[in-house]
C-alpha positions in Angstrom: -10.5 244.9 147.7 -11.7 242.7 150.6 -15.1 242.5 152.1 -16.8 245.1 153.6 -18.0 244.0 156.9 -20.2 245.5 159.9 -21.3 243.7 163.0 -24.4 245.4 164.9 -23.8 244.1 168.3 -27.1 244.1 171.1 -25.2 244.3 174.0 -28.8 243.7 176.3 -29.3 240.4 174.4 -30.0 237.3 176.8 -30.1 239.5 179.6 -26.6 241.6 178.8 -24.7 238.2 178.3 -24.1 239.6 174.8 -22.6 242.7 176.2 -19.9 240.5 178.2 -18.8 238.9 176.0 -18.1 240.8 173.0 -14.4 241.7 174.0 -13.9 237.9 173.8 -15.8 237.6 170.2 -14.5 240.6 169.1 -11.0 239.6 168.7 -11.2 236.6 167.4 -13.7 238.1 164.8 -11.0 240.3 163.8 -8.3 237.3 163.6 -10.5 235.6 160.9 -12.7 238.5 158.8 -10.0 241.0 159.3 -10.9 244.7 160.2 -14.5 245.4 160.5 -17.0 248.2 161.7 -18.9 247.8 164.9 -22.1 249.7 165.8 -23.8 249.0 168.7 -27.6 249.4 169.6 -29.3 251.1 172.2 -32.8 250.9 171.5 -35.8 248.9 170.1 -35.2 249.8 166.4 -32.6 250.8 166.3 -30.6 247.8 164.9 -32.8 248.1 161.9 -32.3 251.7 161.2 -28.1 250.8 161.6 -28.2 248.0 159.0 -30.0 250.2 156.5 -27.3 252.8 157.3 -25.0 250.4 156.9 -26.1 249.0 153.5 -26.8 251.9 151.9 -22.9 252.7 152.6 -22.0 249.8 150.6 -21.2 247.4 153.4 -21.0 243.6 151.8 -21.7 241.7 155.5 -23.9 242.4 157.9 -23.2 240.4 161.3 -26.1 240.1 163.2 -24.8 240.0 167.2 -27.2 238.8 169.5 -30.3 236.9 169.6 -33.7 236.3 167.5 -34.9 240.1 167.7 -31.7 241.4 167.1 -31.8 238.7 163.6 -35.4 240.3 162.9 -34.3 244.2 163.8 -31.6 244.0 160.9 -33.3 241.9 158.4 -36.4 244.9 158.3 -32.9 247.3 157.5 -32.4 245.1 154.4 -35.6 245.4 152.7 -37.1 249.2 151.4 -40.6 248.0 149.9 -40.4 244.7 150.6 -37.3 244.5 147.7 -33.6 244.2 148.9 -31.6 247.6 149.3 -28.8 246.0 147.4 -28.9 242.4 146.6 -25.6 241.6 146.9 -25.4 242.9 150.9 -25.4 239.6 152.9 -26.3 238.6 156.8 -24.3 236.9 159.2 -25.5 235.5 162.3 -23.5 235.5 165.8 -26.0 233.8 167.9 -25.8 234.9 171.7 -29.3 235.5 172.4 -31.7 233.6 175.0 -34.5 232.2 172.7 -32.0 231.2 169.5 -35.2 230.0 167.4 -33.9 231.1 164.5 -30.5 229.2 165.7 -32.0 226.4 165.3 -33.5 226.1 162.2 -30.2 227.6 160.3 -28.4 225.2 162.3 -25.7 227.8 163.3 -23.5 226.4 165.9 -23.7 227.9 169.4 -19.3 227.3 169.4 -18.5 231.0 168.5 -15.8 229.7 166.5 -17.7 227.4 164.2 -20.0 229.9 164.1 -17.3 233.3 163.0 -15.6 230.3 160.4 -19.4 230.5 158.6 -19.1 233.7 158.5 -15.7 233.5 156.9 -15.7 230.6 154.9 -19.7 230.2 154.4 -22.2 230.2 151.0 -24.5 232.1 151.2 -27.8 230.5 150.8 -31.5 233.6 149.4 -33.9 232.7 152.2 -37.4 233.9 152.6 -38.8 236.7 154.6 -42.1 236.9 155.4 -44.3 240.1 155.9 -47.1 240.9 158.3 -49.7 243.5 158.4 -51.5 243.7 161.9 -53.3 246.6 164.3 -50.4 247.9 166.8 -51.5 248.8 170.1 -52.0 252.2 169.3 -55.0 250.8 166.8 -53.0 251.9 163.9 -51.5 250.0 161.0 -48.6 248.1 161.5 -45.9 246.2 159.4 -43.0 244.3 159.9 -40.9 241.9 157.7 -39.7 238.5 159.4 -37.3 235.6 159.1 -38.8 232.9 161.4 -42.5 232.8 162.6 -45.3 234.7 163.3 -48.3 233.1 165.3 -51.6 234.6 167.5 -53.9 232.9 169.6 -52.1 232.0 172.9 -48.4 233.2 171.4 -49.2 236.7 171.1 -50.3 236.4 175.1 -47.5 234.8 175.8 -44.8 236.3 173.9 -46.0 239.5 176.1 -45.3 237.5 179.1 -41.8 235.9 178.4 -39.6 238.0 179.6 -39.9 236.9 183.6 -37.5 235.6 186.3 -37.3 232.7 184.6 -35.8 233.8 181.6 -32.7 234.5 183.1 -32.1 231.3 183.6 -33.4 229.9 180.1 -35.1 231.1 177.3 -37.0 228.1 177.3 -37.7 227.9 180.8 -39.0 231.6 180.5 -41.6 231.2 177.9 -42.5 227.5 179.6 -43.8 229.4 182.6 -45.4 232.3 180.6 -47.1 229.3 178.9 -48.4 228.0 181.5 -49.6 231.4 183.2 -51.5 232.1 180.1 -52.8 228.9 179.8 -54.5 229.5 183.2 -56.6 231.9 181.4 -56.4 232.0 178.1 -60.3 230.9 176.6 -59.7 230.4 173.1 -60.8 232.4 169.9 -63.3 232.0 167.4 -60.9 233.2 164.4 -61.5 233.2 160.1 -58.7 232.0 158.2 -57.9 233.3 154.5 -55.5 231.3 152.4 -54.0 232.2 149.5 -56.7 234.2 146.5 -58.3 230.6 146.2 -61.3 231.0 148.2 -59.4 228.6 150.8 -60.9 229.4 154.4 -61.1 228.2 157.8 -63.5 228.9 160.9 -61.5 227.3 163.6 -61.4 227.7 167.5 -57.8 227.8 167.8 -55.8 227.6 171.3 -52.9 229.0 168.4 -51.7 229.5 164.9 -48.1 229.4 164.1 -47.1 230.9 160.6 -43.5 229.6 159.9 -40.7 230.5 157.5 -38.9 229.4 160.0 -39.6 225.9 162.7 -39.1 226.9 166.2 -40.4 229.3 168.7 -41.2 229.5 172.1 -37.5 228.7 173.3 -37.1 225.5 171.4 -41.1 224.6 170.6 -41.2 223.2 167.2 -44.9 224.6 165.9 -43.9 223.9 162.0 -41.0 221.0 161.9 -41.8 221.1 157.6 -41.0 225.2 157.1 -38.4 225.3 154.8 -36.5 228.7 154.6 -35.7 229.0 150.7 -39.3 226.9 149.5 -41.4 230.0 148.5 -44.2 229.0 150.9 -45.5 229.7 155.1 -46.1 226.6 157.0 -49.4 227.6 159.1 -49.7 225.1 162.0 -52.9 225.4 163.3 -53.5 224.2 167.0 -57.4 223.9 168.3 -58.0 224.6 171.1 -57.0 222.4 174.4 -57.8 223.1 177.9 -54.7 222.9 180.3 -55.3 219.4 181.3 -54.8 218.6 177.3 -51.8 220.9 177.2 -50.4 219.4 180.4 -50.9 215.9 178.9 -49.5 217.0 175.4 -46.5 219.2 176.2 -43.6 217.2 175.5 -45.5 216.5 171.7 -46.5 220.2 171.2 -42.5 221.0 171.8 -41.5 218.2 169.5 -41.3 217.9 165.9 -44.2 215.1 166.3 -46.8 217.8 166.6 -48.5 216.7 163.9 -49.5 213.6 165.0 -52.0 215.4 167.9 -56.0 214.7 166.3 -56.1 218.6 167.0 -53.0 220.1 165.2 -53.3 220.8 162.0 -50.8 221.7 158.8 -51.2 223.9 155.7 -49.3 225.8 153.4 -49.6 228.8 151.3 -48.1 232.2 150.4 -50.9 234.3 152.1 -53.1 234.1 155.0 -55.5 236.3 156.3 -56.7 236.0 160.2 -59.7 237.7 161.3 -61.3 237.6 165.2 -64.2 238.9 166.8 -62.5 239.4 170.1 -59.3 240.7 170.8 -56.5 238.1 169.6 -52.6 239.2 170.2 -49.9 238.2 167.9 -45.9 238.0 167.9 -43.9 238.3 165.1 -39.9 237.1 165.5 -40.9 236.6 169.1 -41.9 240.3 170.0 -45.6 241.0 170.8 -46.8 243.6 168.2 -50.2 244.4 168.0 -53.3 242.1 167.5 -55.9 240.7 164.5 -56.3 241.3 161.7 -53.5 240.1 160.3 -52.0 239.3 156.8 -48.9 237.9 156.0 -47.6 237.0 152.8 -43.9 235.4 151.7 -41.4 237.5 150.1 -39.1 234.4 148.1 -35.7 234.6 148.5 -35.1 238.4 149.8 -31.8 238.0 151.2 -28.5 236.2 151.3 -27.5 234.6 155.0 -24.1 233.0 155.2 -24.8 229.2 156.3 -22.0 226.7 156.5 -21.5 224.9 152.9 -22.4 221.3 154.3 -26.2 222.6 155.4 -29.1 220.4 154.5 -30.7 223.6 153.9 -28.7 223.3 150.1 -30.4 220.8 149.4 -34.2 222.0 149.9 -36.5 224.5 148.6 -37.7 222.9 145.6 -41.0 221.7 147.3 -44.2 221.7 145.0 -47.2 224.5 145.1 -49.1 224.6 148.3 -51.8 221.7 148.5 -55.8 223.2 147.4 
């Protein structure tokens, strides 16, 4: 008996270019998996509550159709307390989304074709997922597991800005301009860092801090160019804070996998953090503005099976030693 596959398409993804251009993926999907389901979202949501759906029926693939919050909505329908639904259910990726962060660290071709021969001919590789615990804006508790980065500080402000004119043109183009309206006035934050239980801490006044199971975010800005997907351990990048004259000057390194060489960037690692602020600080998780400090997030190892073409580097990596004390 062959596979059991289901694609959850987001037809709004990069601005209802996803929606296009399904009849022209759908077929050729079909020419290489064979028949498969197709579900179709409608709402914020409601891609996760699909995949769960669709893995509790017993379906072996899950193709992931659209961008990095469509990735994010059906990896949270994998897990039920923070543990996989059934082990053995695996995730595809077909990237047609505007930001593609995510994209970019798996190193899943944009070519739809290379990309559907991954998800039939592929090796599936247990990645990471990370989980956060923040306030949501309704000042209750919120949760939500996630496959590339998290950050707060600046991101969270701007991640509620980035969808704009702009981003019709580019992903990149609109979080670039959110950036920069932010920056215009964004003051920085006082913020207490927690790492790991070994009384590692931090006061810092950050401009932002990226959390990465993932590298990219931002449209293509490379916050944690170490995170390794299958290593165990978050990547927290932490950025002090620069006025916009800094930021101007800095730009092309802060969206570069140089960032580390700035005097005010900053890399750790560890399998929790903690984030505390005495004024309001906004955060994003997967690119979507949740909620605000405190936060926790902690690394669940190697919660789910993506489909990743056999020649990846990522094959190669995860065997990286304990954080550094």
């Amino acid at each position: 008996m062959g596979r059991r596959i289901a694609a959850i398409v987001n037809p709004y993804a990069a601005n209802g270019r996803a929606g296009k251009l399904w009849p022209n993926i759908a077929q050729p999907l079909r020419d290489r998996l064979g028949e498969f389901t197709v579900r179709f979202t409608d709402s914020a949501g409601h891609a996760t509550r699909i995949a769960r759906e669709l893995i509790e029926s017993s379906f072996d693939l899950i193709v992931a159709v659209g961008g990095d919050g469509t990735v994010s909505e059906v990896v949270n329908g994998f897990l039920r307390d923070d543990e996989p639904i059934r082990p053995e259910a695996q995730l595809g990726i077909l990237p047609v989304g505007t930001g593609s962060d995510f994209q970019r660290t798996t190193g899943i071709p944009s070519d739809l074709d290379a990309a559907i021969e991954i998800l039939a001919a592929g090796k599936p590789l247990a990645i990471d997922v990370g989980k956060a615990r923040f306030v949501a804006p309704d000042g209750q508790a919120g949760e939500r597991h996630f496959v590339n980065l998290a950050s707060f500080g600046m991101g969270g402000a701007v991640a509620a800005g980035a969808k704009n004119l702009l981003t019709a043109v580019s992903g990149q183009a609109g979080f670039f301009w959110a950036t920069l309206k932010t920056l215009a006035t964004f003051g920085g934050r006082h913020v207490e860092l927690g790492l790991d239980d070994d009384n590692r801490s931090l006061s810092c006044f950050i401009l932002n801090v990226a959390v990465g199971n993932g590298r990219f975010h931002g449209g293509g800005m490379h916050p944690c160019p170490r995170a390794l997907l299958n290593d165990g351990l978050l990547d927290v990048t932490v950025i002090d804070y620069l006025n916009l004259w800094e930021v101007v000057r800095d730009i092309r390194v802060l969206y570069s996998e140089d960032v580390y060489r700035l005097p005010k960037v900053h890399h750790l690692r560890a399998r929790r953090l903690t984030a505390r602020a005495t004024r309001p600080t906004w955060i994003e998780v997967d690119g979507e503005p949740l909620g605000r400090l405190p936060l926790e997030v902690e690394v669940l190892p190697r919660r789910i099976p993506l489909l990743l073409s056999p020649s990846s580097p990522l094959f190669e990596t995860g065997n990286r030693a304990s954080p550094p004390t």
